[in-house]
C-alpha positions in Angstrom: -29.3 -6.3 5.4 -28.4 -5.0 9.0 -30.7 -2.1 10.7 -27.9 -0.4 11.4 -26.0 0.0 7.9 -27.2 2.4 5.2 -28.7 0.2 2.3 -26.5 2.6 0.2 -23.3 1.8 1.9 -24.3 -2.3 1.8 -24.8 -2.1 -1.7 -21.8 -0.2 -2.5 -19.7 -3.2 -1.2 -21.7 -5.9 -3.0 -19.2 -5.7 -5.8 -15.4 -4.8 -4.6 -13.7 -6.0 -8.2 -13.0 -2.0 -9.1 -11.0 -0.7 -6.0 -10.7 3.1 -7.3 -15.0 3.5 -8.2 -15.4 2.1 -4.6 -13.4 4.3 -3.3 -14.5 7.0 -5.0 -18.3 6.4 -4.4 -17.4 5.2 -0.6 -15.9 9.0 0.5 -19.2 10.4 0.0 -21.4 7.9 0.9 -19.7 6.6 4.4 -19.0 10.3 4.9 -22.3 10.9 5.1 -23.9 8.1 7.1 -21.8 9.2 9.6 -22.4 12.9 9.2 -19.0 13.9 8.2 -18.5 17.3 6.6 -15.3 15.7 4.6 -14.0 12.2 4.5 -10.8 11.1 3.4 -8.7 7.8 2.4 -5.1 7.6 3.2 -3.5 4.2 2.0 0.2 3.4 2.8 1.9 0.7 0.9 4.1 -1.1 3.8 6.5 -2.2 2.3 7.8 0.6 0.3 7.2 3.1 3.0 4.8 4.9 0.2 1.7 6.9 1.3 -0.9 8.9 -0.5 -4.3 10.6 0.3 -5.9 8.7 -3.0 -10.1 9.3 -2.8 -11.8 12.5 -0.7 -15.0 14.1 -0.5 -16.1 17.3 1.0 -19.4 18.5 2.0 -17.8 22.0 0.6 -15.6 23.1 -1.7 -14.0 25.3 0.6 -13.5 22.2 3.2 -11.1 20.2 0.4 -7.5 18.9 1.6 -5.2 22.0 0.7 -2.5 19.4 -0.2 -1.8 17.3 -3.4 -3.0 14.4 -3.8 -1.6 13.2 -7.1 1.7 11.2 -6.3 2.9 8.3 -3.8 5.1 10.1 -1.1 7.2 8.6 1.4 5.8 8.4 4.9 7.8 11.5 6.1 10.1 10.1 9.0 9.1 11.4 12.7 5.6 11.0 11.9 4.9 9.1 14.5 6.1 11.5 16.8 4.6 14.5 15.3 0.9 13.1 14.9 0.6 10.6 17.6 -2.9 9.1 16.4 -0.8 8.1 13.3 1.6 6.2 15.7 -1.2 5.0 17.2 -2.4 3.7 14.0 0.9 1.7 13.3 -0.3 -1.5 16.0 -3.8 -0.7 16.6 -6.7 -1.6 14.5 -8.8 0.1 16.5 -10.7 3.3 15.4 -9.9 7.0 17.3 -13.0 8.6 17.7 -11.7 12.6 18.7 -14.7 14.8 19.4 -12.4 17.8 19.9 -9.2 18.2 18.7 -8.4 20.7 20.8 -9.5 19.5 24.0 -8.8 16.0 23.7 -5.8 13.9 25.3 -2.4 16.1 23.3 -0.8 13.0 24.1 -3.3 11.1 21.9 -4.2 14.3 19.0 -1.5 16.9 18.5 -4.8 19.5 18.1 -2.5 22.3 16.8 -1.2 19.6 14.0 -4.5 18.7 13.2 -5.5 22.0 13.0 -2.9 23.4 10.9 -2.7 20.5 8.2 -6.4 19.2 8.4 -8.3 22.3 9.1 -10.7 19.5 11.1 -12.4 20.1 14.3 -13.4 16.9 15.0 -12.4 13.4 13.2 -12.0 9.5 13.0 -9.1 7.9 12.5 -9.9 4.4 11.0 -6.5 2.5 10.3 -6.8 -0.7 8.1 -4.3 -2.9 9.6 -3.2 -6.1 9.3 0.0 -8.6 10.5 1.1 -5.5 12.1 1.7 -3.6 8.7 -0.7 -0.3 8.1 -2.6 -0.3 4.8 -4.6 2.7 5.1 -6.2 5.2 7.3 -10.4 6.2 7.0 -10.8 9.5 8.3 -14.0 11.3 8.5 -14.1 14.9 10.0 -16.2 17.8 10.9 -14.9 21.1 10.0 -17.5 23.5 10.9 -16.9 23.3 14.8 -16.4 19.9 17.2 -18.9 16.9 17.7 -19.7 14.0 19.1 -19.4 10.5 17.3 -22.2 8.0 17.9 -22.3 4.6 18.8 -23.8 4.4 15.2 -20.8 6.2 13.4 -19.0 3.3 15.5 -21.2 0.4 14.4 -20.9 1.7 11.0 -17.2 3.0 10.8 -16.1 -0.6 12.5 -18.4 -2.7 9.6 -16.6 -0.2 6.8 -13.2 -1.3 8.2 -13.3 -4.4 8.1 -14.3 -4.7 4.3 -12.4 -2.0 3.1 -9.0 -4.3 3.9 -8.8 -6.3 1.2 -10.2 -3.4 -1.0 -6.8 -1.2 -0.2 -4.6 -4.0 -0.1 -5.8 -4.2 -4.2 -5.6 -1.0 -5.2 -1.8 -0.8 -3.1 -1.0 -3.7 -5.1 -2.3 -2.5 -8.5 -1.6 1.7 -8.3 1.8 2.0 -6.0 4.9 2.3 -8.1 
């Protein structure tokens, strides 16, 4: 086992056969090795042009998505445009670590967008991408007020990533209509 991994968060991944009680168990306990106040998992199914928030975990009650969750949705058109981090996310594997919402590049965060539909001060945006084709976006977030993300959230956020691929590429394959 690494150093820098929880033991929890290993051992969660040592058996990946039931995508939805990984999921489930993987909001809270990535959320909080990385100190998140609520984390969330957005998967996409590429092909269909299908999305849905499916697995989330709040510190709070009060800090739950305001939004249903219960259906596959298509990816509303202009997205891209509106939330740039999500047209980031379209050809870039690599994690967005945004202390600030607010104050960071408004070409990169549309802070009054995140604001407004996220209520999040501060977030991660983890895509799982592959061949060019989004699968799903990790997204851990403070709500309480703005912070800084470690170069241990980053460690742990980039190992979570990369096993969590294959997961949501599963559950796409088994849950999307």
């Amino acid at each position: 086992m690494s150093d820098t991994i929880p033991a929890d968060l290993e051992a969660l991944f040592a058996d990946t056969s039931d995508e939805d009680t990984l999921f489930g168990s993987l909001m809270e306990i990535y959320g909080r090795a990385v100190s998140a106040d609520r984390c969330l998992m957005f998967l996409f199914a590429p092909e269909k042009g299908l999305s849905r928030c499916t697995h989330a975990w709040q510190a709070r009650p009060e800090w739950a998505l305001e939004r249903s969750v219960d259906a596959w949705e298509p990816v509303p058109e202009g997205l891209a445009q509106e939330d740039p981090m999500f047209g980031v996310a379209l050809s870039d594997p690599n994690a967005l670590y945004i202390d600030n919402v607010m104050t960071a590049d408004q070409e990169l965060v549309n802070g009054p967008f995140e604001l407004e539909n996220f209520k999040h001060h501060s977030l991660v945006h983890a895509p799982l991408l592959e061949d060019g084709k989004l699968y799903g976006i990790l997204e851990p977030c403070t709500m309480a007020a703005p912070r800084t993300w470690t170069e241990h959230d980053k460690v742990v956020t980039a190992w979570v990533q990369e096993r969590l691929l294959p997961v949501a590429q599963r559950y796409i394959a088994a849950n999307c209509p």
